[in-house]
C-alpha positions, 0 to 999 in steps of 0.5 A: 924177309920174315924179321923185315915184314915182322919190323914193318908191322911193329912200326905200323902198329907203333904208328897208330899207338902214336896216332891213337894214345895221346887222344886216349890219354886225355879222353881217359883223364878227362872220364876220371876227373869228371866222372858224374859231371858227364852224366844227365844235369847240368853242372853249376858252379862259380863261373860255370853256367850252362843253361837250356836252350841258350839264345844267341839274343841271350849272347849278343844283348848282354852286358855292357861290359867287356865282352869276355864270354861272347866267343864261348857263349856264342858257340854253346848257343850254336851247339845248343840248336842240335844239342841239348844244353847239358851234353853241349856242357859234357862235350866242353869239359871233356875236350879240355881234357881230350885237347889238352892232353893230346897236345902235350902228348904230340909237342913232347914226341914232337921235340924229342924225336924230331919226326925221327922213328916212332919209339915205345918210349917215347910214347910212354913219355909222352903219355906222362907228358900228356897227364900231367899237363891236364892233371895239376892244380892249375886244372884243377882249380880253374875247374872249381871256379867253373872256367872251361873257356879259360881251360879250352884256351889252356888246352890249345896252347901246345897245338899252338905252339907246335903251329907257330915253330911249323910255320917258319918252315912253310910259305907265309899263307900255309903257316897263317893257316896252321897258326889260326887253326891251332887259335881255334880253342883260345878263339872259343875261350874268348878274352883271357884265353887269348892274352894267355896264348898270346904269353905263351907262344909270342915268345915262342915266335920271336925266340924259336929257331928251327933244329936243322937236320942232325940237331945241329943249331941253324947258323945265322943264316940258315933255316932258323932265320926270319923271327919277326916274320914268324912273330908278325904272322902269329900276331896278325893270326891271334888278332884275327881269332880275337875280333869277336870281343876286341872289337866290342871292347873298344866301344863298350866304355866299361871300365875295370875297378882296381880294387880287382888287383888285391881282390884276385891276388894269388894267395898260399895254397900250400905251407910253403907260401905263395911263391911256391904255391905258384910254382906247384901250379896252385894259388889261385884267389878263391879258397873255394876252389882247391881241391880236397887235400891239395893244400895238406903237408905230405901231398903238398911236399911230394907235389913240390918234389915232382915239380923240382923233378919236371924241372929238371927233366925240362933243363935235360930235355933243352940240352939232349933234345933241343926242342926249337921252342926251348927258349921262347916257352922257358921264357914264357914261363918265367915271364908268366911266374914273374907276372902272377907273383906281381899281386902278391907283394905290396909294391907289385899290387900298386903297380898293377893298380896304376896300370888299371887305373890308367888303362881298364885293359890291363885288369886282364893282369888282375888274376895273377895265378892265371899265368902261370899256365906257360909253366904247366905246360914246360913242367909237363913236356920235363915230366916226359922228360924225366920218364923218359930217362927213367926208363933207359930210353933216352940213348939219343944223338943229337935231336933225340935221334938214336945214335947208329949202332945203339940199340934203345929200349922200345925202338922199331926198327924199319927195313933197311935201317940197322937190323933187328933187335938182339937176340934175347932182347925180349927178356928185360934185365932187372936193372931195366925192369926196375927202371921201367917200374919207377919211370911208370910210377913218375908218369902216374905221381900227377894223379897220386898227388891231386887225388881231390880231382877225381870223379867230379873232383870228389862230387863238386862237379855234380850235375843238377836239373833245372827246377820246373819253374825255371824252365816254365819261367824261360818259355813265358819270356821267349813266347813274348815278342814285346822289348823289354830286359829281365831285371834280376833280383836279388841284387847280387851276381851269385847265388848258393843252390842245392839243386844236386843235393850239395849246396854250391855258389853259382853265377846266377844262371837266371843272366843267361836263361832268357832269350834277351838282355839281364840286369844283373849286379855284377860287382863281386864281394871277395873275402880276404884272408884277414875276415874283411871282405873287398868289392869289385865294382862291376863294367856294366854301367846300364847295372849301375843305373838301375841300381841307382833308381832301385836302391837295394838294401845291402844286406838283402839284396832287394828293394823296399818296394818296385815301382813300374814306372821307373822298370819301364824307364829303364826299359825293364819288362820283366822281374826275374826273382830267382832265391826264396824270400820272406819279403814280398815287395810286389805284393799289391803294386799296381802295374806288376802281375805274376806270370811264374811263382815257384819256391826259387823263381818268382818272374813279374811282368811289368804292365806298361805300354811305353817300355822303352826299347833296348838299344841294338847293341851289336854293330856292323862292325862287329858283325864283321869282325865275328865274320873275318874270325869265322871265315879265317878259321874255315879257311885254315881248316881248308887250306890244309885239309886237317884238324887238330886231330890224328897228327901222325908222330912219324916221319912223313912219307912221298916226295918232298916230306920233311920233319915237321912239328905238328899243327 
């Protein structure tokens, strides 16, 4: 009695270890790479603007663009009416890491024990499998660009699989219901969140089959069956969470400049070239955004072994494990590789150019190292793999369920199962020791070989306060009532700050500091390897406008001189000059008046009683569109009474329960 009450107690503490672990995997990766950005201040950098007291006026009369941001901004302004501005940032970078690695952690359980017994390895190999799946350079350098909504999607992307598997074994209404719940974090990523998910777990559902109970494939007419009713379901959930931006993109008449195709092709990283680069998880466009010492010879080379080392470990695991979303995600991965790679040769950049031209929806290829991110996720669930067969426990039947009679290193054994463990068991051989040793050193190889990510990711990621003219400058525009835009100048979309003391290049953090439409350049300058340099002409045509009637000088960014009339006439009621300049060209203009001047701030008020008014620029249609996506996901939250979080690694219990992968 007293060997069964100690076997039921190590089981329950197991149970709570796979309960507890994976979200404490992610929660500790996530403390390690970001290290000060969680601190007081805000971190600026590329894409990443956080700004005080974000206005949902702010959100919903922005550009007219494609509508990219609105899912993610419109969150950040929610939570920035209980929250203040930089804790609303802190809690957005470290869910990625907290989300992310949880789901991997659960997925990889998940595929091998197949709702079997909880198991001391299996929880270490899924621990691995949750590291390396937020530690890589993918992760790493969407970071440095500053795209935590792409990174939110990203890190949703195990839950949704897991979902879309699951609902082939529930009624229609429950599996939509876990499907749009698992979308939550691609539906807050917005655009490329969703395209991403979309590659990834669409093959999941044409493709997946459900493990039957012992392993054993479902024959043609078993439980496996129904793919495009389990296709359809996932695709009406992924449209449901995406109508907060498609819906506005079908009328914002924004169009998508080819020139994009060369500008974001994925480039070398590494010494092995851009093929390699992509399958190493790195070559984004933007030198700016390797991590410190990713790209050197040694590093490089012992990252690209634990690649080949994940790899492998996914083939065993598709053969041993037979994960029911072995074929959907390895597929997925494939096509995602095959698509990042389109940009790097000549015949495939003419290929996507065609496309953009034909249709400006395509442009969403333009970034090709952005999907790469299927294959993240499959060399993480292999790394799991291989610590776990380094470890020696992966003695397992068919559907990693431990064969009768064999004992497996770190299993629990239930009452009324096969006894306990042998005499001495609690003294390792050294052969198992040793094993033990190598498998903990494989789970930490992510960390070895991208040290650049560390604490801020070596204090890139540092936390700045906004200047007090910033803020003086935000409260004179939000304590005036009278229409009118916030026209930006320069006339360039990115800034270089040294606010934390470190200079950075910023997205102008003036386009979301006030609480109604900015007229910003949104063309983007991109420098190619060869010196020369590539403009992507900007969506917004109202920019476009503007800048027509402006005529700023290339080389500076700003006018020879402001005239009110024309500001008026395109509906400008403020001038929001946010970098130092020597040439003060509202000096002595009749009709414009200083309201802030500050060293990096100067805001202007035109003085016109006949500004015209800006058009509304958000339709009942979209009002209900966002309310169908936000009622969806309540509902889904309610329909199953749970979250994304705690999901139980262990068989379910009570009447009717059945092994499940999780939500």
């Amino acid at each position: 009695m007293a060997v069964r009450s100690g076997a039921a107690g190590g089981a329950r503490r197991l149970r709570w270890a796979a309960r507890l672990l994976p979200w404490a995997v992610g929660l500790l990766a996530g403390v390690l790479a970001l290290g000060p950005a969680l601190g007081p201040g805000y971190v600026l950098r590329y894409d990443m603007v956080f700004v005080p007291d974000l206005s949902p006026g702010t959100v919903l009369e922005g550009a007219d663009g494609f509508p990219r941001a609105v899912p993610s901004d419109v969150v950040v302004a929610a939570l920035s009416g209980v929250l203040p501005g930089d804790a609303v940032q802190a809690l957005a970078l470290l869910a990625v890491f907290a989300v992310g690695g949880a789901g991997a952690s659960v997925l990889f359980a998940r595929a091998w024990a197949g709702g079997g017994p909880v198991r001391a390895g299996t929880l270490a190999a899924s621990a691995a499998a949750g590291l390396a799946y937020v530690w890589n350079p993918f992760v790493a350098e969407r970071l440095l660009l500053g795209q935590w909504a792409v990174l939110l999607g990203y890190a949703g992307l195990p839950w949704v699989v897991g979902a879309v598997v699951r609902s082939a074994e529930l009624r229609p209404g429950a599996g939509f219901a876990g499907v749009v719940r698992a979308l939550v974090p691609a539906a807050v990523g917005g655009f490329s969140s969703v395209v991403l998910t979309g590659l990834t777990a669409g093959p999941v559902a044409l493709l997946g089959t459900r493990r039957a109970p012992g392993g054993a494939p479902p024959g043609a007419g078993g439980p496996g069956g129904h793919r495009w009713a389990r296709t359809g379901l996932f695709l009406a959930a992924l449209v449901t969470v995406a109508l907060p931006w498609l819906l506005p993109s079908l009328t914002s008449g924004a169009g998508t400049d080819p020139a994009g195709v060369e500008a974001f092709a994925a480039r070398s990283d590494t010494p092995f070239g851009t093929a390699v680069s992509l399958l190493l998880l790195g070559g984004v466009w933007n030198s700016g955004a390797v991590p410190a010492g990713y790209g050197e010879p040694v590093t490089a080379a012992v990252r690209l072994l634990l690649c080949l080392a994940a790899l492998a470990g996914w083939a065993w695991l598709l053969r041993r494990g037979r994960p029911p979303f072995g074929a959907g995600l390895s597929a997925a991965a494939a096509a995602g590789l095959a698509i990042a790679l389109l940009g790097a040769t000549a015949p495939g950049r003419e290929l996507l150019g065609w496309l953009v031209g034909l249709w400006p929806g395509f442009g969403v290829l333009r970034d090709g190292q952005l999907y790469v991110a299927p294959l993240a996720l499959v060399q993480a669930l292999g790394l799991g793999a291989a610590v776990l067969w380094l470890s020696g426990s992966s003695v397992a039947g068919e559907g990693g369920a431990p064969p009768r009679g064999l004992p497996v290193a770190g299993a629990v054994r239930s009452p009324g199962g096969d006894g306990p463990p042998p005499a001495g068991g609690s003294r390792p051989e050294p052969a198992g020791l040793w094993r033990m040793v190598l498998a903990v050193f494989a789970g930490l190889l992510p960390v070895v070989t991208l040290p650049g990510l560390l604490w801020g990711a070596g204090g890139a990621l540092a936390p700045a306060d906004y200047p007090a003219s910033w803020l003086e400058a935000q409260r004179a525009v939000a304590g005036d009532g009278r229409p009118g835009a916030v026209l930006v100048l320069p006339w360039s979309a990115y800034r270089g700050i040294d606010w934390s003391g470190r200079p950075t290049v910023v997205l102008d953090p003036a386009t979301r500091l006030f609480d109604r439409r900015t007229v910003w350049n949104d063309d983007l300058v991109v420098g190619t390897p060869d010196g020369g340099a590539v403009v992507v002409t900007g969506e917004d045509a109202r920019a476009r406008e503007v800048a027509g009637l402006l005529r700023p000088d290339p080389g500076t960014g700003l006018p020879e001189r402001l005239d009110p009339g024309v500001l008026a006439g395109a509906g400008v009621r403020y001038v929001a000059v946010t970098a130092p300049v020597d040439n003060q060209f509202w000096s002595g203009v009749d009709g414009l008046s200083v309201v802030v001047e500050g060293a990096d701030m100067v805001l202007l008020e035109v003085q016109d009683q006949h500004i015209k008014a800006d058009k509304a620029t958000i339709s009942g249609l979209e009002v209900t569109g966002g309310l169908v996506t936000v009622g969806a996901i309540i509902w889904s939250m309610a329909r199953s009474g749970s979250s994304l979080v705690f999901q139980c690694l262990g068989p379910s219990s009570g009447s009717g329960a059945r092994k499940e992968i999780p939500k």
